[in-house]
C-alpha beads as a LAMMPS data file, in Angstrom:
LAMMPS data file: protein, C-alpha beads

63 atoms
62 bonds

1 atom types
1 bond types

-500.0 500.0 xlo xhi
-500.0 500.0 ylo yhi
-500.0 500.0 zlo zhi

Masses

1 110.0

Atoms # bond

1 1 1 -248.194 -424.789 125.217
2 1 1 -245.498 -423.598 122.848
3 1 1 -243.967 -420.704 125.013
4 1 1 -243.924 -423.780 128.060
5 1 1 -242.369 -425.592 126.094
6 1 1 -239.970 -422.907 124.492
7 1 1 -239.430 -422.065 128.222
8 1 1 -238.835 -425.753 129.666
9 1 1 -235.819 -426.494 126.863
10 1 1 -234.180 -422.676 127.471
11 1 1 -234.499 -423.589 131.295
12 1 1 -232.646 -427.350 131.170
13 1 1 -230.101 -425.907 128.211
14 1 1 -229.051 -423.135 130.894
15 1 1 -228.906 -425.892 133.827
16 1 1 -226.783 -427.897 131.516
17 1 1 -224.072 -425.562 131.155
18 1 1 -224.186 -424.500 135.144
19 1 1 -223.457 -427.774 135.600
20 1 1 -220.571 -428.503 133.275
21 1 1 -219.012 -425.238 133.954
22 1 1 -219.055 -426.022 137.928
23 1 1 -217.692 -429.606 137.294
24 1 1 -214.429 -428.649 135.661
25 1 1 -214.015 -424.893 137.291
26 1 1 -211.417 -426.049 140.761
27 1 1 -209.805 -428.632 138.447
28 1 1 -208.074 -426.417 136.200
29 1 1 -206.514 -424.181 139.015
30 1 1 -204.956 -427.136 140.986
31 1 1 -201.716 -428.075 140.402
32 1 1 -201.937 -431.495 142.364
33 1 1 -204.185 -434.064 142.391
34 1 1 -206.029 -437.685 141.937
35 1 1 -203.732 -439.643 138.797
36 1 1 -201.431 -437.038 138.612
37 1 1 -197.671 -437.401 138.554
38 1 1 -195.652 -435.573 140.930
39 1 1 -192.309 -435.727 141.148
40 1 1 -190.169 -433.565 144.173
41 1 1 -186.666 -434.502 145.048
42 1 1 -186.179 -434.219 149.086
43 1 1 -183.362 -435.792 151.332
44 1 1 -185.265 -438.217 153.841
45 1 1 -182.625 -440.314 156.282
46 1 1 -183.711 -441.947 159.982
47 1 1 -182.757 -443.430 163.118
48 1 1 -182.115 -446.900 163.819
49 1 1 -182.491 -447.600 167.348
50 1 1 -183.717 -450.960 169.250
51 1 1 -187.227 -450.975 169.679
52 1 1 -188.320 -448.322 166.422
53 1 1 -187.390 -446.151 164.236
54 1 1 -187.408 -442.638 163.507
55 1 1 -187.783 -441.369 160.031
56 1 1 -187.399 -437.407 159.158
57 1 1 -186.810 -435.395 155.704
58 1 1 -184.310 -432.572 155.169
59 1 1 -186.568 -430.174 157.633
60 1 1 -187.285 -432.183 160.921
61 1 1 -183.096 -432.940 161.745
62 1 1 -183.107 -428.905 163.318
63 1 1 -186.259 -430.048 165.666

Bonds

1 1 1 2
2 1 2 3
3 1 3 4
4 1 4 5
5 1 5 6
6 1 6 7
7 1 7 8
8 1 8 9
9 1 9 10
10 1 10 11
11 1 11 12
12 1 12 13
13 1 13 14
14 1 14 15
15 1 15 16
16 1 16 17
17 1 17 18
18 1 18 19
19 1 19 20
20 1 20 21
21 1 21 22
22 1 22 23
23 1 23 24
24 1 24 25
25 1 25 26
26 1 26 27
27 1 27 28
28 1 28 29
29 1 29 30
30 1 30 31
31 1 31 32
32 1 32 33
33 1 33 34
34 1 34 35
35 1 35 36
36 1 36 37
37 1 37 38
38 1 38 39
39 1 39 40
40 1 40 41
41 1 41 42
42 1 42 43
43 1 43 44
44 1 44 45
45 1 45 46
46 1 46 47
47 1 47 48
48 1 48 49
49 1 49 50
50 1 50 51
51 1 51 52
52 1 52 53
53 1 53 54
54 1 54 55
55 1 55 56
56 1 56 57
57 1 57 58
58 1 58 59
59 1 59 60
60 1 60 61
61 1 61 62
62 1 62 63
């Protein structure tokens, strides 16, 4: 009853620390994300015309 028991707790402490080490393993190698700030400067001008619209940034003018 002891070793099960010995064995149960060594088995949940390793699944534990699976577990927390997969939950914060992508997070620290992404640059972007949810409630993060980003901040990028980019020249955005458009269109007027009668019926819409047309929006483009710095790279869709040469198209």
């Amino acid at each position: 009853m002891k070793n099960t028991l010995r064995l149960i707790t060594c088995f949940f402490a390793c699944m534990a620390f699976f577990n927390a080490e997969g939950q914060f393993y992508s997070g620290h190698q992404m640059s972007f994300g949810k409630n993060r700030v980003q901040y990028y400067d980019y020249y955005s001008s458009y269109y007027r015309f009668d019926d819409f619209d047309c929006y483009f940034n710095e790279f869709g003018r040469d198209i």
